[in-house]
N, C-alpha and C positions, 0 to 999 in steps of 0.2 A: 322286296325290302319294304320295309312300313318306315311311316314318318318318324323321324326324331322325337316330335310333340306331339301331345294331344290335337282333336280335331278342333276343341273351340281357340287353343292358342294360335292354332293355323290359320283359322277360319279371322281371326283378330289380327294376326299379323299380314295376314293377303287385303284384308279390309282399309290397314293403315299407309297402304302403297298410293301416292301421290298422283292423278292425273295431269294436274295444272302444276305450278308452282315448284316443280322440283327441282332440288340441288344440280342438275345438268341443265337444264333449261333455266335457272338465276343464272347461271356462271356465263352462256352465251346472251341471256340478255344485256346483264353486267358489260361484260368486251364490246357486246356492239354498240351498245349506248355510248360506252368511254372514245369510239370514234366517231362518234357524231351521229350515229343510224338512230331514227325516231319509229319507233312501229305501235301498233297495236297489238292487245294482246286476246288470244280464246274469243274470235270474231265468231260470234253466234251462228250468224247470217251466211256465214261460208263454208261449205262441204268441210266436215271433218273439226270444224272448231279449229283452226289453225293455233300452232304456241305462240307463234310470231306472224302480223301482215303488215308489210312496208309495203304501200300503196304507192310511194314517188317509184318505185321499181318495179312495180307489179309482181311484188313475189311475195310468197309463202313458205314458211319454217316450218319443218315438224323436227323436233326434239324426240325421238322414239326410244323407249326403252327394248334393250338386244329381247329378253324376255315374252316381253308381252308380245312382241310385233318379227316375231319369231327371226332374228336377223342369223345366218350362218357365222357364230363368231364361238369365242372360248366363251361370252357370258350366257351362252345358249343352253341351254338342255333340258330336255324333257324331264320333268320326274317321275321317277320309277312307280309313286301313288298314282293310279289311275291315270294312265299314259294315253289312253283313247281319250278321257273327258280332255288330257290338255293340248291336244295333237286339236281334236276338234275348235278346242276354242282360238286357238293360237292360228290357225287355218281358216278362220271365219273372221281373224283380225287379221290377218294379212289379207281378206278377198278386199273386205271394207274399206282399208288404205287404197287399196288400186283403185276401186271404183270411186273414192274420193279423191286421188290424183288425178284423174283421168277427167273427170268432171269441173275439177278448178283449172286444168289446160282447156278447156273446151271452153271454161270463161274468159278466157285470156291470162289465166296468171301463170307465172313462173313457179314449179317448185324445187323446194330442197328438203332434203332428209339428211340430218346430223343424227349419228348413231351413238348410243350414249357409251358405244366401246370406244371412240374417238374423242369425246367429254373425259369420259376415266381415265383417259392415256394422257390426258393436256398436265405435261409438266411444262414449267417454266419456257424450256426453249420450244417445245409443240405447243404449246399456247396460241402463240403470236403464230405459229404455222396455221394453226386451226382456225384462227380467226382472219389470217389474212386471204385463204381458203374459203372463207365465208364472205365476206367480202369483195374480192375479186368476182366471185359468185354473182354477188348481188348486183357490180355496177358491169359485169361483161358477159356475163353467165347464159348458158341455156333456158332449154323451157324446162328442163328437169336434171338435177344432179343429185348424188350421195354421196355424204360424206363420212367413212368408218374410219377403224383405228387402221387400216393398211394405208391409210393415203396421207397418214402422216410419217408414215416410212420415207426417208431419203429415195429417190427416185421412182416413186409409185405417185402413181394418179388416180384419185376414186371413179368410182363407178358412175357413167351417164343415163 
């Protein structure tokens, strides 16, 4: 099957995709800030450019899009345009994450991963679930947790 659009409308619409600053990543900065969390933001200086580092906790936010960071979810899927170029790239950004996870545990820091299937899913009452989920995270939490949209299901717990 071939693209919907031409290749410069593609090539212009994949160019306009946010790495910093995006509609998932405002919304959980916005809620943590409204409970008092103070962080930094895209720390240079540390494996991965983190979205979020709250240093009184020693932890690290990554806000990932299902997408790019190839998460097994419904907003996953390969495109049928050149399936090898995006299986490759999408597999060479999930090695990258690991070996940037694994590298900020070896500094001492805690991480988390908020999946933006569990940002998209934040209605009013998953909101306050999502955030208190982050939260609890932050002041009891492991050295690594994930948070998707299953673990905002009544009686499910994400992934450690």
């Amino acid at each position: 099957m071939t693209d919907v659009v031409d290749v410069a409308t593609r090539s212009r619409m994949m160019a306009g995709i946010q790495g910093k600053n995006s509609k998932p990543e405002l919304l959980i900065r916005k809620a943590l800030h409204a409970r008092g969390f103070r962080f930094r933001l895209h720390v240079k200086d540390l494996p991965g450019t983190p979205d979020l580092v709250l240093p009184k906790y020693r932890a690290i936010v990554f806000i990932h899009g299902c997408f790019w960071h190839g998460h097994a979810c419904r907003y996953f899927k390969i495109p049928q345009t050149r399936p090898e170029f995006w299986l490759e790239k999408i597999g060479k950004n999930q090695t990258r994450d690991s070996l940037q996870e694994d590298a900020l545990k070896a500094m001492g820091w805690r991480v988390l991963v908020v999946w933006e299937c569990a940002v998209r899913s934040m209605k009013k009452e998953k909101k306050t679930l999502l955030v208190d989920l982050i939260t609890n995270w932050l002041i009891n939490g492991s050295e690594y947790f994930q948070i998707d949209e299953d673990a905002l299901e009544p009686g499910c717990r994400s992934s450690h």
